[in-house]
CHARMM internal coordinates of N, CA and C (Angstrom, degrees):
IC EDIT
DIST 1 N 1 CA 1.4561
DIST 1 CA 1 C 1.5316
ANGL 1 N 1 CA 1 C 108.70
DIST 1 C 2 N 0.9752
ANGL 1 CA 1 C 2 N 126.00
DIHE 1 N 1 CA 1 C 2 N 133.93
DIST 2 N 2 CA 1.5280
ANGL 1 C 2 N 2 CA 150.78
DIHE 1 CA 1 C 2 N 2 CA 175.96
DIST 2 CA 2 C 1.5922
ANGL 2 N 2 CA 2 C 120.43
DIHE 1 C 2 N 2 CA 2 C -61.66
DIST 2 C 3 N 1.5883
ANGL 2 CA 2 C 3 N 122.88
DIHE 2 N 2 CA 2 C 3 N 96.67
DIST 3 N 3 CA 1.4739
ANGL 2 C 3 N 3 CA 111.39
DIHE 2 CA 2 C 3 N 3 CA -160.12
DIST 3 CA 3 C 1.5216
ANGL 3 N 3 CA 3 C 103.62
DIHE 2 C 3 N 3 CA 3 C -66.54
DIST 3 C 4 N 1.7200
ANGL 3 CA 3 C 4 N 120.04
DIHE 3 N 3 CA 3 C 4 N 138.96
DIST 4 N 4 CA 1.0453
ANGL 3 C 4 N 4 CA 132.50
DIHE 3 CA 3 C 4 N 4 CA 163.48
DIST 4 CA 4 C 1.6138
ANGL 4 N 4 CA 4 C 113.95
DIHE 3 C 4 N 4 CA 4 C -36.53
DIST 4 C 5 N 1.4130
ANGL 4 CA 4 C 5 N 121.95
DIHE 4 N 4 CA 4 C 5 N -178.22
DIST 5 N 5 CA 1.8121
ANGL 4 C 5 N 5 CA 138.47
DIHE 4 CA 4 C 5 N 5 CA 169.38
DIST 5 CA 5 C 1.4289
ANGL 5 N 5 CA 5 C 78.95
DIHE 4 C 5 N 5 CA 5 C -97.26
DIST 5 C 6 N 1.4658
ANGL 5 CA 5 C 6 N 107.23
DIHE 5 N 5 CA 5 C 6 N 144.61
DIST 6 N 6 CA 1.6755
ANGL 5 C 6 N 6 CA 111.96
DIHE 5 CA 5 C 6 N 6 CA 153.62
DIST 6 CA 6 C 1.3108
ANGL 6 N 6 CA 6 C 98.14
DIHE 5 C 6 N 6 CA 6 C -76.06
DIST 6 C 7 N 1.5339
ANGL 6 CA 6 C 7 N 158.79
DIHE 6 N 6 CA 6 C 7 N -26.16
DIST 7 N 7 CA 1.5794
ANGL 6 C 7 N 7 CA 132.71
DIHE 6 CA 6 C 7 N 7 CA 165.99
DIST 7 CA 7 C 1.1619
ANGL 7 N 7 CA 7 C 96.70
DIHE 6 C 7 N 7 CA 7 C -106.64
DIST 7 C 8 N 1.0834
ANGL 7 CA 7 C 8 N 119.20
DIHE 7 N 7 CA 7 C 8 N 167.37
DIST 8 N 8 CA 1.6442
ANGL 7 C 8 N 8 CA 139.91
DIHE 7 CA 7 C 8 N 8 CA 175.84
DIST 8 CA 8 C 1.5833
ANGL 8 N 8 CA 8 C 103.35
DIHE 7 C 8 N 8 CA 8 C -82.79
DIST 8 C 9 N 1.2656
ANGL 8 CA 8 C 9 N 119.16
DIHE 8 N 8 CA 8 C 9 N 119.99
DIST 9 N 9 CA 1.4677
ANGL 8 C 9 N 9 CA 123.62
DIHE 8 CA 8 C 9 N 9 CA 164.80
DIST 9 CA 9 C 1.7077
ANGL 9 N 9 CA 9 C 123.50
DIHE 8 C 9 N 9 CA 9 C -67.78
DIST 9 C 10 N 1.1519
ANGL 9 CA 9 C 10 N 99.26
DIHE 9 N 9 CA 9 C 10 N 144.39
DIST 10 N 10 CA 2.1019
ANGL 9 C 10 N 10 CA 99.31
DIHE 9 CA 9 C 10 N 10 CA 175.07
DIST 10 CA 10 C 1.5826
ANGL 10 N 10 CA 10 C 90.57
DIHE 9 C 10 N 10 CA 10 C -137.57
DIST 10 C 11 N 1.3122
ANGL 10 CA 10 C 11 N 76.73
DIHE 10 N 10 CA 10 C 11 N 128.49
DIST 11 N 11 CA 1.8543
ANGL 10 C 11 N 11 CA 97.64
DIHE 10 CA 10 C 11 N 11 CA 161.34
DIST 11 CA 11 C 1.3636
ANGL 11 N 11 CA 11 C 127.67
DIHE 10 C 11 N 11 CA 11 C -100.88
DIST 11 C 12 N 1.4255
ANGL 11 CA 11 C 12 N 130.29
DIHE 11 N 11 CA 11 C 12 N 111.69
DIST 12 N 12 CA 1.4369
ANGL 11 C 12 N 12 CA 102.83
DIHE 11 CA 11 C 12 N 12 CA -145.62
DIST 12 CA 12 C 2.1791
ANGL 12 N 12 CA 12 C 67.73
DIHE 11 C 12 N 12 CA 12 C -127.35
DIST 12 C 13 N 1.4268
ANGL 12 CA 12 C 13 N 98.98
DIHE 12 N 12 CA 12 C 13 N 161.03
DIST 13 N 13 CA 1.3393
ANGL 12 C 13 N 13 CA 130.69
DIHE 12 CA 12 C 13 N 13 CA 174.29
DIST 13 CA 13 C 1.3062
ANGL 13 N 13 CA 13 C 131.87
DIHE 12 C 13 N 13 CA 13 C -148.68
DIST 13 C 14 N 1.1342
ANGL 13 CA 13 C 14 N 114.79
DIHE 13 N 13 CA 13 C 14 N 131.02
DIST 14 N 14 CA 1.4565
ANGL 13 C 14 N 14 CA 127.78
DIHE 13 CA 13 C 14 N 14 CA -165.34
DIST 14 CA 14 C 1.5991
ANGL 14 N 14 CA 14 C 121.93
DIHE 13 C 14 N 14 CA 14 C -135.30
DIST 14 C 15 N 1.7918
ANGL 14 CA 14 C 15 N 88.42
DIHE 14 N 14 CA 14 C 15 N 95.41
DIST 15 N 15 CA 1.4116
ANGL 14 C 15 N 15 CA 111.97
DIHE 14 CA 14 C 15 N 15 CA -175.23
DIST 15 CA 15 C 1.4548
ANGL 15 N 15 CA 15 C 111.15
DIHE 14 C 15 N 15 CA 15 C -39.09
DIST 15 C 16 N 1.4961
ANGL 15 CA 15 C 16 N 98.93
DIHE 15 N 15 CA 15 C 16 N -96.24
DIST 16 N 16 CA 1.8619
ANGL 15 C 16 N 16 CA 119.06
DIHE 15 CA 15 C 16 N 16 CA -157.86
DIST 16 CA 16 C 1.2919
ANGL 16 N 16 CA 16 C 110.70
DIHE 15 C 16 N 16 CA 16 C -134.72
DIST 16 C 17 N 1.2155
ANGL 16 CA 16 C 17 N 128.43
DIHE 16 N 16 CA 16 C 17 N -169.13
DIST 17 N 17 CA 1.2689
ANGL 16 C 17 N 17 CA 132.57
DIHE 16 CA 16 C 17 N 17 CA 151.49
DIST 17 CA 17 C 1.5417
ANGL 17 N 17 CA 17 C 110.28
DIHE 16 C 17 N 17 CA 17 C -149.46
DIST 17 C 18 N 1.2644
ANGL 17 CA 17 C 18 N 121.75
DIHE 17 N 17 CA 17 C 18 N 174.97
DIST 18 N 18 CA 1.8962
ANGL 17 C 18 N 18 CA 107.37
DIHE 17 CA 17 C 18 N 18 CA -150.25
DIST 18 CA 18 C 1.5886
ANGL 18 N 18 CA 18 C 98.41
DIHE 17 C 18 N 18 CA 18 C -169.42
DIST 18 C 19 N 1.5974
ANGL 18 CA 18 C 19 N 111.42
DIHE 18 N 18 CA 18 C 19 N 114.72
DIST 19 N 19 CA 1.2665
ANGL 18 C 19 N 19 CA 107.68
DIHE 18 CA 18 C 19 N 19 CA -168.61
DIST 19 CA 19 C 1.3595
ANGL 19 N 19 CA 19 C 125.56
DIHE 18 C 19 N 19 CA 19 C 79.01
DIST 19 C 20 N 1.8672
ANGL 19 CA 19 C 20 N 132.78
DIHE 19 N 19 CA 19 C 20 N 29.58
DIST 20 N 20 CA 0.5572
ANGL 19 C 20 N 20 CA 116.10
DIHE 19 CA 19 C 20 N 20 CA 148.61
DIST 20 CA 20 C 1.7558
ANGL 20 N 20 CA 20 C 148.69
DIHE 19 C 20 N 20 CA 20 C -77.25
DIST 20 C 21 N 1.4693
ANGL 20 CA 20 C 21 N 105.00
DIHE 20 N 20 CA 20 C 21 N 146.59
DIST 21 N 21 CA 1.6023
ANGL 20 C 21 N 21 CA 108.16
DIHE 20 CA 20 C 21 N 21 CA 177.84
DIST 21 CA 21 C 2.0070
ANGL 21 N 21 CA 21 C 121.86
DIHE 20 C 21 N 21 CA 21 C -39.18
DIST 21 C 22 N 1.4325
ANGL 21 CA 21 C 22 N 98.12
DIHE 21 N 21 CA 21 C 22 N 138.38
DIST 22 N 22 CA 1.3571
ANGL 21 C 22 N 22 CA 81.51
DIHE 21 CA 21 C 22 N 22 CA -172.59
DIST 22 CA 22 C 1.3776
ANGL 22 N 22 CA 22 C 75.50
DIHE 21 C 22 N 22 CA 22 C -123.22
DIST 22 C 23 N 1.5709
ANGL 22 CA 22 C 23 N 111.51
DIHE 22 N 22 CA 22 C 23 N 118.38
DIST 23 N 23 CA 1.5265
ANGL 22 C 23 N 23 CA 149.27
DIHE 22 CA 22 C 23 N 23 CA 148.72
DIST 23 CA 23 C 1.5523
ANGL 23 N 23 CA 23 C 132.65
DIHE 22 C 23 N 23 CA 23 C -36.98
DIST 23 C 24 N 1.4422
ANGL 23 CA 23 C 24 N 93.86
DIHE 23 N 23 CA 23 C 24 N -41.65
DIST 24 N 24 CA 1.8552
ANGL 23 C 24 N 24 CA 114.99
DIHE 23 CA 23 C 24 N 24 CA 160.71
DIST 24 CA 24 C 0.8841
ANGL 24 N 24 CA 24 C 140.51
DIHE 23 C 24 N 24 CA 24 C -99.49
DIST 24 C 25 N 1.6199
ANGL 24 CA 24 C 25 N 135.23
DIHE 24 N 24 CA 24 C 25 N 111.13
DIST 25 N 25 CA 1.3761
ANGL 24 C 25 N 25 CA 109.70
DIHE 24 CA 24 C 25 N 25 CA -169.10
DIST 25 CA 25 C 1.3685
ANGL 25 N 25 CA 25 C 127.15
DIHE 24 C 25 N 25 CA 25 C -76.55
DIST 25 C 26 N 1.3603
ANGL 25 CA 25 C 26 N 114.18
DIHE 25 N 25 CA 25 C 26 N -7.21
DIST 26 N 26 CA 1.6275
ANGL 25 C 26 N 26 CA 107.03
DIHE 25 CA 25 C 26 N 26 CA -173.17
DIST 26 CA 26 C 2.0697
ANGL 26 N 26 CA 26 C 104.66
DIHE 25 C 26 N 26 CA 26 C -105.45
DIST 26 C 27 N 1.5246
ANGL 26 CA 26 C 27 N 108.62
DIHE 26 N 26 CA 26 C 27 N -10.14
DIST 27 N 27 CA 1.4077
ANGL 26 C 27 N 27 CA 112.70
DIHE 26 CA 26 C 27 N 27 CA 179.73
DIST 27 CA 27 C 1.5142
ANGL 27 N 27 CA 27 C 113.01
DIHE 26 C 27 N 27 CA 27 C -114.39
DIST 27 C 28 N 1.2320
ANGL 27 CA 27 C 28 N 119.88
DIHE 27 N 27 CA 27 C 28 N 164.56
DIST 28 N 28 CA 1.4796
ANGL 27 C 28 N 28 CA 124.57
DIHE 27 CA 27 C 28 N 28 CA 157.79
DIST 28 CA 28 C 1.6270
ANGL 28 N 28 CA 28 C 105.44
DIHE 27 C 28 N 28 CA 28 C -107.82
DIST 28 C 29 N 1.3786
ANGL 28 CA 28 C 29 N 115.04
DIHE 28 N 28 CA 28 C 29 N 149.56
DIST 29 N 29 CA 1.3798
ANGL 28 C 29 N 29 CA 134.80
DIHE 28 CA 28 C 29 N 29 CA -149.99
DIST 29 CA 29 C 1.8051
ANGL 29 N 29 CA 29 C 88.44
DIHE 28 C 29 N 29 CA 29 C -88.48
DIST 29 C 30 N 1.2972
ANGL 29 CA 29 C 30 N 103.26
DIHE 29 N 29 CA 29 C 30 N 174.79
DIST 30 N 30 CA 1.3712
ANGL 29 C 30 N 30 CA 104.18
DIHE 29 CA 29 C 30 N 30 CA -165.23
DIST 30 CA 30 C 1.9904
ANGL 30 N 30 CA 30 C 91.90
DIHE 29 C 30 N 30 CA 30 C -135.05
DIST 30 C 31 N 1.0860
ANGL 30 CA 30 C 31 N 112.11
DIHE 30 N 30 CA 30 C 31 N 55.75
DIST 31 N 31 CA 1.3612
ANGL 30 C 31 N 31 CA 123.74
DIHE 30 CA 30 C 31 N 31 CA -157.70
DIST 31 CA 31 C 1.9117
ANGL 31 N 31 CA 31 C 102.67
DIHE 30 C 31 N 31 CA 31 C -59.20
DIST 31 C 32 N 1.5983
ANGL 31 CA 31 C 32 N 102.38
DIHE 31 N 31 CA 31 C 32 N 147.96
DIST 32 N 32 CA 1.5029
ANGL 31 C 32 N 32 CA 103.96
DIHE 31 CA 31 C 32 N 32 CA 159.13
DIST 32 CA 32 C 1.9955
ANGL 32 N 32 CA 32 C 102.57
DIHE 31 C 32 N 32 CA 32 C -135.76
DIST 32 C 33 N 1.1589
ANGL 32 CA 32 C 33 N 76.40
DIHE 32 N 32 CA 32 C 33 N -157.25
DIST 33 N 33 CA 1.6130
ANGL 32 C 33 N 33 CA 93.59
DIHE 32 CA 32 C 33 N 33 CA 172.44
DIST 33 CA 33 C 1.4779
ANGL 33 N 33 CA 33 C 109.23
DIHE 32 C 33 N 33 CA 33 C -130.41
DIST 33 C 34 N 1.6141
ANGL 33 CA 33 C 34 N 89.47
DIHE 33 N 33 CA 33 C 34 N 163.71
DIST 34 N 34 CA 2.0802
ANGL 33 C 34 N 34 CA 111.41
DIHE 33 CA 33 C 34 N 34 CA 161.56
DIST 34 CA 34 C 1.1378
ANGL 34 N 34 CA 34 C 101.96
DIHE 33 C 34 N 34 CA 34 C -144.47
DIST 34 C 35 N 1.5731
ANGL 34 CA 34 C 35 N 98.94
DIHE 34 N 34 CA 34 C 35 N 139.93
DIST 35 N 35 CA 1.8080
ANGL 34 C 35 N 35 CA 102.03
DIHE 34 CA 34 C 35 N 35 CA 162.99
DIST 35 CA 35 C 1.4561
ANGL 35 N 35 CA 35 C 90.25
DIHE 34 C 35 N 35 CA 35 C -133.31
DIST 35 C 36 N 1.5813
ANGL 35 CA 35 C 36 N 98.43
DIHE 35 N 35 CA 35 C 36 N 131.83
DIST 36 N 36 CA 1.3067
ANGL 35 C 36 N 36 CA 108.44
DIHE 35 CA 35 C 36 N 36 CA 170.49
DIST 36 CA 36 C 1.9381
ANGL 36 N 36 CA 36 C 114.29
DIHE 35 C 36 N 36 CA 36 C -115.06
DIST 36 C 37 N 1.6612
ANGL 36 CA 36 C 37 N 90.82
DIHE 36 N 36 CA 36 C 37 N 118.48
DIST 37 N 37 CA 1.6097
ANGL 36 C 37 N 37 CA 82.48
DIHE 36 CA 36 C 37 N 37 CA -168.43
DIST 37 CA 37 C 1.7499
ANGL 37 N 37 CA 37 C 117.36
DIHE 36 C 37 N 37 CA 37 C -88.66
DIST 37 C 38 N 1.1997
ANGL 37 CA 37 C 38 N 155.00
DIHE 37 N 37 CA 37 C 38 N 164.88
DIST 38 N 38 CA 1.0829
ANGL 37 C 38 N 38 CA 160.78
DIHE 37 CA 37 C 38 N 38 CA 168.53
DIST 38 CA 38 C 1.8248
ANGL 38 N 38 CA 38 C 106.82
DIHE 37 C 38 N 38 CA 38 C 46.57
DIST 38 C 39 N 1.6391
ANGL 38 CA 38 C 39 N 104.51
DIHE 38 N 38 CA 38 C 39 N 4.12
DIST 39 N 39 CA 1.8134
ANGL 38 C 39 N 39 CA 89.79
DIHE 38 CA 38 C 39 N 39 CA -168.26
DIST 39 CA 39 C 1.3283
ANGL 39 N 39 CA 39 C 132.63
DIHE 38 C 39 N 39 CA 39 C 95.41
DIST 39 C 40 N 1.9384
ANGL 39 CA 39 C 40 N 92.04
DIHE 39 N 39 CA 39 C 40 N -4.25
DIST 40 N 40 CA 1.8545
ANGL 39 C 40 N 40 CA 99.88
DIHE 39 CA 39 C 40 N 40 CA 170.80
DIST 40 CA 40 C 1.4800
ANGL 40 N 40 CA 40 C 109.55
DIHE 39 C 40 N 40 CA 40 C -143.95
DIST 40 C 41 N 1.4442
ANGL 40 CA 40 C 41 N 114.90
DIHE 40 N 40 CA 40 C 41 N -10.96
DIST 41 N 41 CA 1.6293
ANGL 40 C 41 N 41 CA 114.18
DIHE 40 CA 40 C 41 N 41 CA 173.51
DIST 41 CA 41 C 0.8461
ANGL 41 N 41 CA 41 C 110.89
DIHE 40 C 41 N 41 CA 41 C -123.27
DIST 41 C 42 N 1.6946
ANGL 41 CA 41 C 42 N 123.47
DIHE 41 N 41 CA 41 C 42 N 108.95
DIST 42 N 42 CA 1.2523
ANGL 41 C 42 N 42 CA 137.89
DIHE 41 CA 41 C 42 N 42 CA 172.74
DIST 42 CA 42 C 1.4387
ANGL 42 N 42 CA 42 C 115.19
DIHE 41 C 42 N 42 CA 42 C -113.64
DIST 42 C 43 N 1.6216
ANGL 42 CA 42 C 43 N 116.31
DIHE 42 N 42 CA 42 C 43 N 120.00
DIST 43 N 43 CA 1.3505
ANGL 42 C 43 N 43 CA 137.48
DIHE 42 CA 42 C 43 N 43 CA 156.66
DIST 43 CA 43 C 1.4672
ANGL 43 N 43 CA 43 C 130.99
DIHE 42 C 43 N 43 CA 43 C -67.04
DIST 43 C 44 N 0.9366
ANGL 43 CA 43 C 44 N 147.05
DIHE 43 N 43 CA 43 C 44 N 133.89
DIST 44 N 44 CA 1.6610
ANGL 43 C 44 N 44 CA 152.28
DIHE 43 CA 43 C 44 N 44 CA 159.52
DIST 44 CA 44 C 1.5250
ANGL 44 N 44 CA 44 C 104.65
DIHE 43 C 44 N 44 CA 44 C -109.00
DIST 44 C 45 N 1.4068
ANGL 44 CA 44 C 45 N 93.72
DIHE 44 N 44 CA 44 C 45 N 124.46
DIST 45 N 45 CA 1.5131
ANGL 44 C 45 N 45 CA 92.23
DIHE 44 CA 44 C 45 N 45 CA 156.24
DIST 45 CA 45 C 1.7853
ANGL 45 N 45 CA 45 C 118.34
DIHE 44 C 45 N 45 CA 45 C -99.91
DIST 45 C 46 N 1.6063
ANGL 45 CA 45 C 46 N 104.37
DIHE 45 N 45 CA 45 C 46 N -163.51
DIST 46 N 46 CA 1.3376
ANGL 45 C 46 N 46 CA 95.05
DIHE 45 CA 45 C 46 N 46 CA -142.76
DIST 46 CA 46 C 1.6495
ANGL 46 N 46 CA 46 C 77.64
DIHE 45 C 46 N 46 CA 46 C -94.48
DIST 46 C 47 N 1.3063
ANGL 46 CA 46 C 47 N 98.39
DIHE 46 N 46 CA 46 C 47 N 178.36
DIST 47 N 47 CA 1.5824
ANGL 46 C 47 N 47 CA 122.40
DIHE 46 CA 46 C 47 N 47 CA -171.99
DIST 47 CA 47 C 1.6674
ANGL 47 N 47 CA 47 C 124.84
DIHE 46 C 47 N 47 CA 47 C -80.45
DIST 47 C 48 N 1.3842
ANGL 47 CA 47 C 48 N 122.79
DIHE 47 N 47 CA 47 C 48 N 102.60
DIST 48 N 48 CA 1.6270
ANGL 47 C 48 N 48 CA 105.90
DIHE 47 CA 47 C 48 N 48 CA -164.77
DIST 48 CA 48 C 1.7671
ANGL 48 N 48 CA 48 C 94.68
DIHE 47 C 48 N 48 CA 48 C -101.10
DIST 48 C 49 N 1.1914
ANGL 48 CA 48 C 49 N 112.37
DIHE 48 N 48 CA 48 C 49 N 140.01
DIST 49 N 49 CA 1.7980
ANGL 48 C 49 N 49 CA 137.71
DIHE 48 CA 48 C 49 N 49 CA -169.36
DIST 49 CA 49 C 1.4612
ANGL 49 N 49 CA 49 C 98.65
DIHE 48 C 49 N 49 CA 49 C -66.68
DIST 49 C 50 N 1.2308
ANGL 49 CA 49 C 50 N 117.61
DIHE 49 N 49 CA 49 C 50 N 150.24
DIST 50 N 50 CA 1.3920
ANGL 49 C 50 N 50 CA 117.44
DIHE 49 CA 49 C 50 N 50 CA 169.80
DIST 50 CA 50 C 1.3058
ANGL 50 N 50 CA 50 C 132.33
DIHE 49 C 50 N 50 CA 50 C 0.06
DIST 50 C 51 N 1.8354
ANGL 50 CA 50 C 51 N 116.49
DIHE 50 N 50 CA 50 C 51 N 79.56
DIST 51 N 51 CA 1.4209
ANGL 50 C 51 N 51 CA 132.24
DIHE 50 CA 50 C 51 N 51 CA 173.53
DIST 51 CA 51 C 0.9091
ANGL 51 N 51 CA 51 C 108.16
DIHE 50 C 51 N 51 CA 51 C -131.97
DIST 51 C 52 N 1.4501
ANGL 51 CA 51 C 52 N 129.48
DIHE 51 N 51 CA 51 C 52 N 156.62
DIST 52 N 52 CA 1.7411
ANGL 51 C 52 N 52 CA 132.66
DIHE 51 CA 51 C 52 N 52 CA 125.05
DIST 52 CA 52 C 1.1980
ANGL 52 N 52 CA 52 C 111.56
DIHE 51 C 52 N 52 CA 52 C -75.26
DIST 52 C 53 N 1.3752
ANGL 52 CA 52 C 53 N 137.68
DIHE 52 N 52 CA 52 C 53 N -21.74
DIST 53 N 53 CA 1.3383
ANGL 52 C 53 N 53 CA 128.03
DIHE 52 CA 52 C 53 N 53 CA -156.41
DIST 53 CA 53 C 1.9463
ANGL 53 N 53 CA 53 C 99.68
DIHE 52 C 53 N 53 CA 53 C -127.64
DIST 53 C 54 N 1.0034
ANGL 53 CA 53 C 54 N 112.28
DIHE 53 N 53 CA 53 C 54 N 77.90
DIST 54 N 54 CA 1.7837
ANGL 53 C 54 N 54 CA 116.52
DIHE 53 CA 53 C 54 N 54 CA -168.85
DIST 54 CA 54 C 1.9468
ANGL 54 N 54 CA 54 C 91.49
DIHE 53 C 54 N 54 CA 54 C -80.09
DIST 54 C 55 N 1.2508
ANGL 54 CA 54 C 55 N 95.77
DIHE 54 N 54 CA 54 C 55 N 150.97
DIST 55 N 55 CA 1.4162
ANGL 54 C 55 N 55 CA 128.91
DIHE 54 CA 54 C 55 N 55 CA 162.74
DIST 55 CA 55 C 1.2471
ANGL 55 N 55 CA 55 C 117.72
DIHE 54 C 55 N 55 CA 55 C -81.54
DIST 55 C 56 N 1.4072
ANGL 55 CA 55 C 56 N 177.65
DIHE 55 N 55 CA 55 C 56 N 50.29
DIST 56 N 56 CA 1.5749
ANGL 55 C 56 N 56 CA 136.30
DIHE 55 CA 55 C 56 N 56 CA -171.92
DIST 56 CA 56 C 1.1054
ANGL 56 N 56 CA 56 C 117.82
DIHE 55 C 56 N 56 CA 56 C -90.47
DIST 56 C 57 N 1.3794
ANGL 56 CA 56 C 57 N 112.67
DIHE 56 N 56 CA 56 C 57 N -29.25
DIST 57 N 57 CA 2.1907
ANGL 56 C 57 N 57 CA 94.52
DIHE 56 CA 56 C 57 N 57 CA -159.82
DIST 57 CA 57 C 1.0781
ANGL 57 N 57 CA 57 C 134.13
DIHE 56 C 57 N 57 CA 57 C 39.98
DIST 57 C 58 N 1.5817
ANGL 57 CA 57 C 58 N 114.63
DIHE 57 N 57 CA 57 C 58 N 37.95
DIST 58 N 58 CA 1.3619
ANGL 57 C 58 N 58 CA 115.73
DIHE 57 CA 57 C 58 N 58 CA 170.47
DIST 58 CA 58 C 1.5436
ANGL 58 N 58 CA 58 C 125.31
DIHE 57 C 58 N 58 CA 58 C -94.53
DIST 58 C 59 N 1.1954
ANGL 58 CA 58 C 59 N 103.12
DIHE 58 N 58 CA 58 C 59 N 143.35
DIST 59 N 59 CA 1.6413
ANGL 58 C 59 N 59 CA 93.35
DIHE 58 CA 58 C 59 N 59 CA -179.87
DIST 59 CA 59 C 1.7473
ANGL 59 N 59 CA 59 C 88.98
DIHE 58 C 59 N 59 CA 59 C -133.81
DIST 59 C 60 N 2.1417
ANGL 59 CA 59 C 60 N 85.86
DIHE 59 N 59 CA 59 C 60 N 150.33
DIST 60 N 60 CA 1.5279
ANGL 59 C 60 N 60 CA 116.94
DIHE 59 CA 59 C 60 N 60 CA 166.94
DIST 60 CA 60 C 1.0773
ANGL 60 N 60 CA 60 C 104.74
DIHE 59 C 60 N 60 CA 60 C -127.71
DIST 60 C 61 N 1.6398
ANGL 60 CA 60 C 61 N 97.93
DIHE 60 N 60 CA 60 C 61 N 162.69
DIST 61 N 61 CA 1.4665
ANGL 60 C 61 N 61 CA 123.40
DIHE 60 CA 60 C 61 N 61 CA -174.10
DIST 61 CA 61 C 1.1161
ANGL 61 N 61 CA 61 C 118.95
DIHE 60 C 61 N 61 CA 61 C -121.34
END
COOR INIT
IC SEED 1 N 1 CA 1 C
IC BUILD
């Protein structure tokens, strides 16, 4: 039998976002993300350049 993790792992991933508001009228926003898990591990992903509609596919562990 295969020893367990003493904590349980989460894999969390963070596609896109689609339709975001653009705030400026003369720029487009340079949008990212945060996921903040339980209130003490917080991720950022990386920064996509002038979109409303960002890509990432990032995943944390």
């Amino acid at each position: 039998m295969a020893d367990l993790p003493a904590q349980p792992n989460l894999r969390v991933t963070i596609i896109a976002a689609d339709g975001l508001y653009k705030r400026d009228v003369f720029r487009f926003p340079d949008p990212f993300a945060v996921a903040t898990i339980n209130g003490e591990q917080t991720k950022t992903t990386g920064v996509i350049k002038k979109t409303l509609n960002p890509y990432w596919n990032e995943s944390f562990d």
